[in-house]
C-alpha positions as CSV (number, residue, x, y, z in Angstrom):
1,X,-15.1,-4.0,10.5
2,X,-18.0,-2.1,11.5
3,X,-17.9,1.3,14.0
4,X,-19.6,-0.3,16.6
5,X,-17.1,-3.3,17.4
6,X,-13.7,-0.2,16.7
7,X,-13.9,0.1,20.6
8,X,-11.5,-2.5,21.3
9,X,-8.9,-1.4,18.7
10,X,-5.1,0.0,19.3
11,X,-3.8,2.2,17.0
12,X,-0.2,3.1,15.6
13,X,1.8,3.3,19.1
14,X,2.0,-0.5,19.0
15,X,1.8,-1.9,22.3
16,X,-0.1,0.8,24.2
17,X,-3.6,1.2,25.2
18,X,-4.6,3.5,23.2
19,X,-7.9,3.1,21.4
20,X,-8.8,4.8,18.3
21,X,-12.7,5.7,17.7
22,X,-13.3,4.4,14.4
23,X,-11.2,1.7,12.1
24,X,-12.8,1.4,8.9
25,X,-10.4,2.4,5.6
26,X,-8.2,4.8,8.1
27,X,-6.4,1.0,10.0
28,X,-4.3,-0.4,7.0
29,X,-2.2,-2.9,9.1
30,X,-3.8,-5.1,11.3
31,X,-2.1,-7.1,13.8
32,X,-4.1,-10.4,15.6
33,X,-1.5,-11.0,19.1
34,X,-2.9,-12.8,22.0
35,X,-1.4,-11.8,25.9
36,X,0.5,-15.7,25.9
37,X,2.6,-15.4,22.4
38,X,5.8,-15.0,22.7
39,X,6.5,-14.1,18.9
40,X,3.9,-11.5,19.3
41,X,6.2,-9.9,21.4
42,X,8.3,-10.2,18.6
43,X,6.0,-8.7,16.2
44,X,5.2,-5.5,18.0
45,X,9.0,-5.3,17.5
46,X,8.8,-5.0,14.1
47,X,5.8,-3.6,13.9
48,X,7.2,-0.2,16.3
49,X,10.5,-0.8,14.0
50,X,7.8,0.1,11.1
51,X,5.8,2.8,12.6
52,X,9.3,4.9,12.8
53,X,9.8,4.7,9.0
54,X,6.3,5.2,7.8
55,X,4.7,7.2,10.2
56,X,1.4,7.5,8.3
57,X,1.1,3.7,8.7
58,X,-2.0,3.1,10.4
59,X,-1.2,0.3,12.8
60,X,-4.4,-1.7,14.9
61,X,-3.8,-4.3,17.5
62,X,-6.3,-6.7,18.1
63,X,-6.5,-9.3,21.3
64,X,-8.0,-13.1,20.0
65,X,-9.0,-13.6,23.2
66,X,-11.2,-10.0,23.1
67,X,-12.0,-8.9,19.7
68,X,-13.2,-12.4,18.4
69,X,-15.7,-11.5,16.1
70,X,-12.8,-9.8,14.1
71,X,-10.5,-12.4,14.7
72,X,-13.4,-14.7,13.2
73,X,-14.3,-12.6,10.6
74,X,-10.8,-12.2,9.7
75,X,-10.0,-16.2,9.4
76,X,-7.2,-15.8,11.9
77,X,-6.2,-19.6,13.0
78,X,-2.9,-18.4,14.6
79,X,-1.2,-15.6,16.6
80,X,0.8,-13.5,15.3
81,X,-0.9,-12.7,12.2
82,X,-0.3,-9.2,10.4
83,X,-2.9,-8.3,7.4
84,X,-2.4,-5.4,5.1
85,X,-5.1,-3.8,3.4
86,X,-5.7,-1.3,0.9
87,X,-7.6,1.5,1.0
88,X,-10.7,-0.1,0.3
89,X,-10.2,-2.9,2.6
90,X,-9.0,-5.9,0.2
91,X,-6.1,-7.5,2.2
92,X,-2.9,-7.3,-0.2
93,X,-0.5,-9.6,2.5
94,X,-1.4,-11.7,5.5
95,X,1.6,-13.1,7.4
96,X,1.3,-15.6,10.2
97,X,3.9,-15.8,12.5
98,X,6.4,-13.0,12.9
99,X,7.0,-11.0,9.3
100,X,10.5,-9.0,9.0
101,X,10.1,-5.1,8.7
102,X,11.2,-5.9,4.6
103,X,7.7,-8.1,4.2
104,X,5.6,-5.1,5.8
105,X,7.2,-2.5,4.5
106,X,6.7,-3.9,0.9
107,X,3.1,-5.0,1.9
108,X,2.3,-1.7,3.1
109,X,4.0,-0.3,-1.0
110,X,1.4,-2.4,-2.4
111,X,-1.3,-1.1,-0.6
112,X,-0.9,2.5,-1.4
């Protein structure tokens, strides 16, 4: 994703609005939500759940409905999604629909 689009990006406290400046290889979870999905409420769950066992997990929300170039880029076709990438950016797990903590936290193994 390139610094110039990173303005509309959440970081780690999943569900706030805070934005993070740049993305790029520091963002190693992505989650795709949209403001009507139910199991993205869900998600953030398990995504918060997540957060408190591996803090250094980097954790980015993206809104469908704003950031659709990523969403584009990213071949998302349904909300939630939740892509895990490696350091240098190759995605090691995509889940669509809600994951459980287990999924993430062994996506996230991988990645390291």
């Amino acid at each position: 994703m390139s610094p110039t689009a990173s303005h509309s990006k959440r970081s780690t406290s999943v569900g706030t609005n805070s934005r993070v400046a740049a993305v790029g290889s520091t963002v190693n979870l992505l989650f795709f939500s949209s403001s009507f999905c139910d199991p993205c409420i869900q998600t953030r769950g398990v995504l918060k759940h997540v957060a408190e066992l591996v803090p250094a997990a980097k954790i980015a929300e993206l809104d469908v409905a704003r950031d659709t170039a990523e969403a584009e880029k990213a071949g998302i076709r349904s909300t939630p999604t939740v892509i895990v990438t490696n350091s240098d950016g190759t995605e090691v797990f995509r889940a669509e629909g809600v994951p459980t903590i287990n999924q993430v936290l062994v996506a996230l193994a991988k990645a390291v």
